[in-house]
Backbone as CSV, one residue per row, in Angstrom:
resi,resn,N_x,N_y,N_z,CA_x,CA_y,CA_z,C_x,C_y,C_z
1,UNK,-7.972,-4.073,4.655,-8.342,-2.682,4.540,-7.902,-2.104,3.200
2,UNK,-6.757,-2.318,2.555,-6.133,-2.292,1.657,-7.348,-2.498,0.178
3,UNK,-7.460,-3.911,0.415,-8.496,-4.455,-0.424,-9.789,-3.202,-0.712
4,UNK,-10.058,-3.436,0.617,-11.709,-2.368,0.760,-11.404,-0.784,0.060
5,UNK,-10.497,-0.473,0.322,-10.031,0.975,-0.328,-10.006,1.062,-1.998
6,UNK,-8.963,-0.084,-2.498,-9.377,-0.205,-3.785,-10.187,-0.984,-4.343
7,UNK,-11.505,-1.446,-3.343,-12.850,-1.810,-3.860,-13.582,-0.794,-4.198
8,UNK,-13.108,0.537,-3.601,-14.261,1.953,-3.361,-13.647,2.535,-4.661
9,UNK,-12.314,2.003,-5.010,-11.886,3.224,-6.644,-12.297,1.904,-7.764
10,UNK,-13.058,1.077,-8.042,-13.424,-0.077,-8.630,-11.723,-0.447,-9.169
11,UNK,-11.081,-0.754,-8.295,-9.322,-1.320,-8.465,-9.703,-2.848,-7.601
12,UNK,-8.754,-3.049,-7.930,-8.251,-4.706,-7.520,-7.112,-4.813,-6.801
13,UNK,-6.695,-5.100,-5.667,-5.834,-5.558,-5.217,-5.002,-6.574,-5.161
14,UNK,-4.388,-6.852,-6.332,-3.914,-8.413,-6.703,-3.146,-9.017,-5.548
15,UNK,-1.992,-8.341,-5.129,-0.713,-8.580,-3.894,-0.581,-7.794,-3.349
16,UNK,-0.336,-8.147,-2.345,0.408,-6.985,-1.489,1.585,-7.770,0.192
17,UNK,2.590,-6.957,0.110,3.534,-7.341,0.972,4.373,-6.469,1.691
18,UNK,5.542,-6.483,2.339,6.344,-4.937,2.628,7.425,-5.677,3.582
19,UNK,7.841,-4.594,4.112,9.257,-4.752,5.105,8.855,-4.171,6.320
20,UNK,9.546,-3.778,7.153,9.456,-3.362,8.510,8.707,-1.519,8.081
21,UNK,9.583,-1.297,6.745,9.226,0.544,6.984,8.526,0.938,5.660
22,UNK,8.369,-0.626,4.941,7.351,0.334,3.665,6.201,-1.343,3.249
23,UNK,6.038,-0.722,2.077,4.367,-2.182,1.516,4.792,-2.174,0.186
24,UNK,4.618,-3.115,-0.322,4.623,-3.431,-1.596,2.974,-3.917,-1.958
25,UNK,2.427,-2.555,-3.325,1.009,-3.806,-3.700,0.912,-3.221,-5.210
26,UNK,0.502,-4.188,-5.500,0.482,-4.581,-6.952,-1.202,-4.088,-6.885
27,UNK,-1.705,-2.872,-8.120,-3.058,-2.703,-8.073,-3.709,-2.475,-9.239
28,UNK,-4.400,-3.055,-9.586,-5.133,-3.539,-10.808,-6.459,-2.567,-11.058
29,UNK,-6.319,-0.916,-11.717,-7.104,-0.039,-11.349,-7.185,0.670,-13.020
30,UNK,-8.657,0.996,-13.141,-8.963,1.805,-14.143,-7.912,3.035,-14.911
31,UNK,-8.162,3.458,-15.778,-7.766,4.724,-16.590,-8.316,5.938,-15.289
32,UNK,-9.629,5.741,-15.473,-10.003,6.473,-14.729,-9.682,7.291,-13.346
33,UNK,-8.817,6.252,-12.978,-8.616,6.473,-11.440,-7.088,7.069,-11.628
34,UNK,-7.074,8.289,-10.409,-5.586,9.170,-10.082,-4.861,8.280,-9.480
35,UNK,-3.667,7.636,-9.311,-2.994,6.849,-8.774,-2.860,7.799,-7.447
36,UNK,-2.671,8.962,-7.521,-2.128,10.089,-6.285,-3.543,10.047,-5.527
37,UNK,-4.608,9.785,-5.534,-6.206,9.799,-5.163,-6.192,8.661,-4.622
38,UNK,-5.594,7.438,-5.258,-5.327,6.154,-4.904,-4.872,5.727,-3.542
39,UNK,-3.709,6.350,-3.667,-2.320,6.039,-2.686,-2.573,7.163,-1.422
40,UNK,-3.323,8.337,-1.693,-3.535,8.974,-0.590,-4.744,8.495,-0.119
41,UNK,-5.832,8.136,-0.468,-6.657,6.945,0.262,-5.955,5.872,1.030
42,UNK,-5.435,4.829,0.824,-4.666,4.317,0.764,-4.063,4.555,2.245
43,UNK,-3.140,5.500,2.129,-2.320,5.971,3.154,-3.240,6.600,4.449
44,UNK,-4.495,7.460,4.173,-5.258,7.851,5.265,-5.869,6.372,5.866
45,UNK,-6.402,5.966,5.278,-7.544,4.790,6.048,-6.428,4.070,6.788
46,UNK,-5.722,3.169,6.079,-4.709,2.584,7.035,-4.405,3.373,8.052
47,UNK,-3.897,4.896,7.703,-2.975,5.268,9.069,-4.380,5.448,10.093
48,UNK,-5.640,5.406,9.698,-6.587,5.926,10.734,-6.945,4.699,11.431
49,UNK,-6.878,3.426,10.942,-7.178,2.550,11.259,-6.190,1.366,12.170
50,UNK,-4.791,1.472,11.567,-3.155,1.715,12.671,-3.651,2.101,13.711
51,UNK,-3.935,3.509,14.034,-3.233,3.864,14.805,-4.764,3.741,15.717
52,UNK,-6.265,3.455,15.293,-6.898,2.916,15.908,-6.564,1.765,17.230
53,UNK,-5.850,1.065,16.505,-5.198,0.190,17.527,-4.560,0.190,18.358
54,UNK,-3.623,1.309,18.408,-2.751,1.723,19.014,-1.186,0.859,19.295
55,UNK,-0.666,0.542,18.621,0.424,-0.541,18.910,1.493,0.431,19.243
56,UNK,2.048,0.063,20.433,3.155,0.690,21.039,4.349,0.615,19.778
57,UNK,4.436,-0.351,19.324,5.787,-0.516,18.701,5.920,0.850,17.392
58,UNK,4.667,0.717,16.732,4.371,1.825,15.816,5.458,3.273,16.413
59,UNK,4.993,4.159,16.928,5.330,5.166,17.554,6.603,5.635,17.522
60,UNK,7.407,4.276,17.357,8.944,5.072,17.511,9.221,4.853,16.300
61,UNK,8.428,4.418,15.170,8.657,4.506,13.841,8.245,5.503,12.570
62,UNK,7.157,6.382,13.589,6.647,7.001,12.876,7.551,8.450,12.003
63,UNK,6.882,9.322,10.822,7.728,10.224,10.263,7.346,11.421,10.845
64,UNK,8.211,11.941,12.088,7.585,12.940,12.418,6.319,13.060,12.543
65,UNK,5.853,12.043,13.211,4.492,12.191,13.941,3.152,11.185,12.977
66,UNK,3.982,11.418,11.592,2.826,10.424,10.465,3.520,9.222,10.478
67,UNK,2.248,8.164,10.195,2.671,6.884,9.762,3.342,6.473,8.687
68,UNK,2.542,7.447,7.675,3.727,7.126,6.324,4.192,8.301,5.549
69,UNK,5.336,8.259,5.093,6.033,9.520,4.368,4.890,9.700,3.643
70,UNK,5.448,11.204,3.536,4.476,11.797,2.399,4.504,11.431,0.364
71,UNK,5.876,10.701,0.414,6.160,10.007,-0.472,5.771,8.498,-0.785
72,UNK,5.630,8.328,-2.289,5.248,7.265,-2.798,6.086,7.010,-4.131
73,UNK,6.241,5.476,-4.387,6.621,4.798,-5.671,5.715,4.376,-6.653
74,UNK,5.476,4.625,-7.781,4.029,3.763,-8.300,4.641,3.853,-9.871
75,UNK,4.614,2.301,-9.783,5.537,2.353,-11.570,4.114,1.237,-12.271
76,UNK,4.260,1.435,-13.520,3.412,0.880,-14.677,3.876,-0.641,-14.704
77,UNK,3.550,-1.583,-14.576,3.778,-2.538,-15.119,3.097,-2.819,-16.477
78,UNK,2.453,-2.746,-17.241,1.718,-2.804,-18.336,2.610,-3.833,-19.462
79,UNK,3.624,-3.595,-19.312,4.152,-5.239,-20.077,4.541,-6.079,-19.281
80,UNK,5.361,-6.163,-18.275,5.365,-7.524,-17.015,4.341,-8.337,-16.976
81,UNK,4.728,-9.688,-17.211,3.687,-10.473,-16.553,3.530,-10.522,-14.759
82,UNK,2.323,-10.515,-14.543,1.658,-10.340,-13.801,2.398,-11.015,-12.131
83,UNK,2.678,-12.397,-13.064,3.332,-13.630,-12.256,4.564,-13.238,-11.654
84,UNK,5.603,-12.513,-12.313,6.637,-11.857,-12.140,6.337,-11.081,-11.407
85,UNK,5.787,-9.681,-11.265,5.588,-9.013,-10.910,5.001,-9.345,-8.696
86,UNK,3.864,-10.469,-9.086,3.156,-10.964,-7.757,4.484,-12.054,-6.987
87,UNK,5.353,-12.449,-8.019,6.535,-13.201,-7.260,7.776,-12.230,-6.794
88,UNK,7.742,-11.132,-7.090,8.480,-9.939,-6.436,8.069,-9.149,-5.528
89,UNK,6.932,-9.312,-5.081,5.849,-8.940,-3.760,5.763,-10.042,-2.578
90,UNK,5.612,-10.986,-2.831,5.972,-12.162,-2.363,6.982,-12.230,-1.909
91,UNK,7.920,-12.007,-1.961,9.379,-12.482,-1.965,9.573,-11.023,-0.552
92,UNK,9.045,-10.088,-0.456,9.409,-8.770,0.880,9.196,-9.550,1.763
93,UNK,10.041,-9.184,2.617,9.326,-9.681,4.068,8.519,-9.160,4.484
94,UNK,7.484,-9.905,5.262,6.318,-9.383,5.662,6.335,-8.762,6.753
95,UNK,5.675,-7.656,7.348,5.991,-6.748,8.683,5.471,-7.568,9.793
96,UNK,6.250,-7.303,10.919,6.165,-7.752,12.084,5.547,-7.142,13.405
């Protein structure tokens, strides 16, 4: 779903990974595109599509009623290699 979202902002989804309470993704996206336009896409479709499912376990994790804080991290990599960067995504544990 992830993917499909930043197929619709012509972005790339190189990696992506996370922990029990957040995601790690690495996204490969135009000048053009608002990272905040991004990540709040992003955050709606998933949570509409979550909670489509309905998984009990979700629920007692949620933030006051949302799936994900209203907060976000989004740093530049623009000199990191890429490799570095996709081996530090890799490396989260993946949610359960």
């Amino acid at each position: 779903m992830f993917a499909s979202v930043c197929t619709d902002f012509e972005a790339e989804l190189v990696e992506f990974d996370g922990e029990d309470d957040h995601v790690h993704l690495l996204v490969n996206y135009p000048p053009k595109v608002s990272v905040s336009n991004l990540v709040n896409s992003l955050k709606g479709v998933s949570s509409r599509m979550i909670r489509k499912k309905n998984y009990p376990s979700i629920r007692k994790k949620l933030w006051g009623g949302a799936l994900w804080s209203p907060s976000y991290f989004a740093g530049s990599c623009g000199g990191a290699p890429i490799a570095v960067i996709r081996h530090y995504i890799e490396q989260q544990q993946t949610p359960h």
